[in-house]
Every structure is written in structure tokens, then in C-alpha cells.
C-alpha positions in Angstrom: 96.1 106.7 91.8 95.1 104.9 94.9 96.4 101.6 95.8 93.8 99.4 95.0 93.0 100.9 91.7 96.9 100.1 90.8 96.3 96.6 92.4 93.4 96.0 89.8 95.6 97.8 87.1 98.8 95.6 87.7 96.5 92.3 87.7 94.7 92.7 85.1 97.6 93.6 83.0 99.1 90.2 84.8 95.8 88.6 83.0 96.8 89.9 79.7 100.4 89.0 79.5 99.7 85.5 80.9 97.0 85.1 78.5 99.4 85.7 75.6 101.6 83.7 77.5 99.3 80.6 77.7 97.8 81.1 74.4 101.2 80.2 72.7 102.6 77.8 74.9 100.1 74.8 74.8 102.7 73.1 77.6 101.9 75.7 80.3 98.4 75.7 79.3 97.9 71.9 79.8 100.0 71.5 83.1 99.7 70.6 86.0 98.3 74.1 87.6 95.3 75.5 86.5 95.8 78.7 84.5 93.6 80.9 86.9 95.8 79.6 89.8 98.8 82.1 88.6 96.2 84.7 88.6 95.2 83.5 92.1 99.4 83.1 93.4 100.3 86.7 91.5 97.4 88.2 93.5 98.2 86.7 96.6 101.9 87.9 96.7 101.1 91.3 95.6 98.2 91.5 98.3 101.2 90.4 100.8 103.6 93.4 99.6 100.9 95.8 99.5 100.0 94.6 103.3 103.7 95.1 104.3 103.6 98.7 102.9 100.5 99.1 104.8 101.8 98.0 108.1 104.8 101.0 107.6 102.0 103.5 106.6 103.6 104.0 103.5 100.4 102.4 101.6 96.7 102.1 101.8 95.2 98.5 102.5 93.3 97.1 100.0 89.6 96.5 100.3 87.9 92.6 99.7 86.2 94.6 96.4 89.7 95.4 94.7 91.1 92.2 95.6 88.0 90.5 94.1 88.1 93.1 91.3 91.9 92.8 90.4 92.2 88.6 90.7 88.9 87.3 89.3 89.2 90.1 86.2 92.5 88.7 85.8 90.8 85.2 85.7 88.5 86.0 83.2 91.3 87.8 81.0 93.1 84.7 81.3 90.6 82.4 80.8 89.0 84.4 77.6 92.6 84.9 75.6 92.8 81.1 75.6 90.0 80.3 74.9 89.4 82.2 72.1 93.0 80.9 70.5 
């Protein structure tokens, strides 16, 4: 499995546990912070580990499509699970 299809694998599992997450917990859900912002955050810090494991050739880069892919599916899982409860 390359990196970027584990990227998209690992966010959009992200999307389904923090859907759950948000679904029950009404608090989180009406914060401050957006829910699609911890899609956006979880994205952003796994994009920045991925990058370091890049820079020591022990990982491929990701391309724009599977960061695009991986956080804005993990949006819409998010934003679909609460809804829908």
C-alpha cells in the first residue's frame, strides 16, 4: 500500500471515529471549533509526519489529490454521521 492510499485510509477512518465521537457528545459538537476543523488539524499533522518521512527517503510524498481525497472525505464522513443523528 502506497502512502497516500494509507493517508486517505487513516483519515477517513479519523472521519468515522470522530463522527461517532461528535454524534454522542452534543458539547464537542456545538463548540467553539467547527467539526471539520479536526478533520482539517488531523490531516495537517499527519501530512507534516509523512513530509518528515519523506525528507529521510523512508516514505513517498503525498500528492495535492490524496491530501484533498483523505481530508475533505473525512469532512464529509464527519459532517454526514452528525447529521444524520
Amino acid at each position: 500500500m502506497t502512502t497516500g492510499r494509507l493517508f486517505i485510509v487513516v483519515m477517513l477512518a479519523f472521519g468515522l471515529v470522530a463522527g461517532l465521537v461528535l454524534a454522542n457528545s452534543p458539547a464537542w459538537r456545538d463548540g467553539p471549533v467547527p467539526s471539520v476543523v479536526w478533520a482539517i488539524a488531523v490531516g495537517f499533522a499527519i501530512d507534516l509526519l509523512i513530509q518528515w518521512r519523506a525528507a529521510q527517503g523512508k516514505a513517498e510524498p503525498l500528492t495535492m489529490n490524496e491530501r484533498a481525497i483523505g481530508i475533505i472525505g473525512s469532512a464529509l464522513v464527519i459532517t454526514v454521521i452528525v447529521a444524520l443523528v
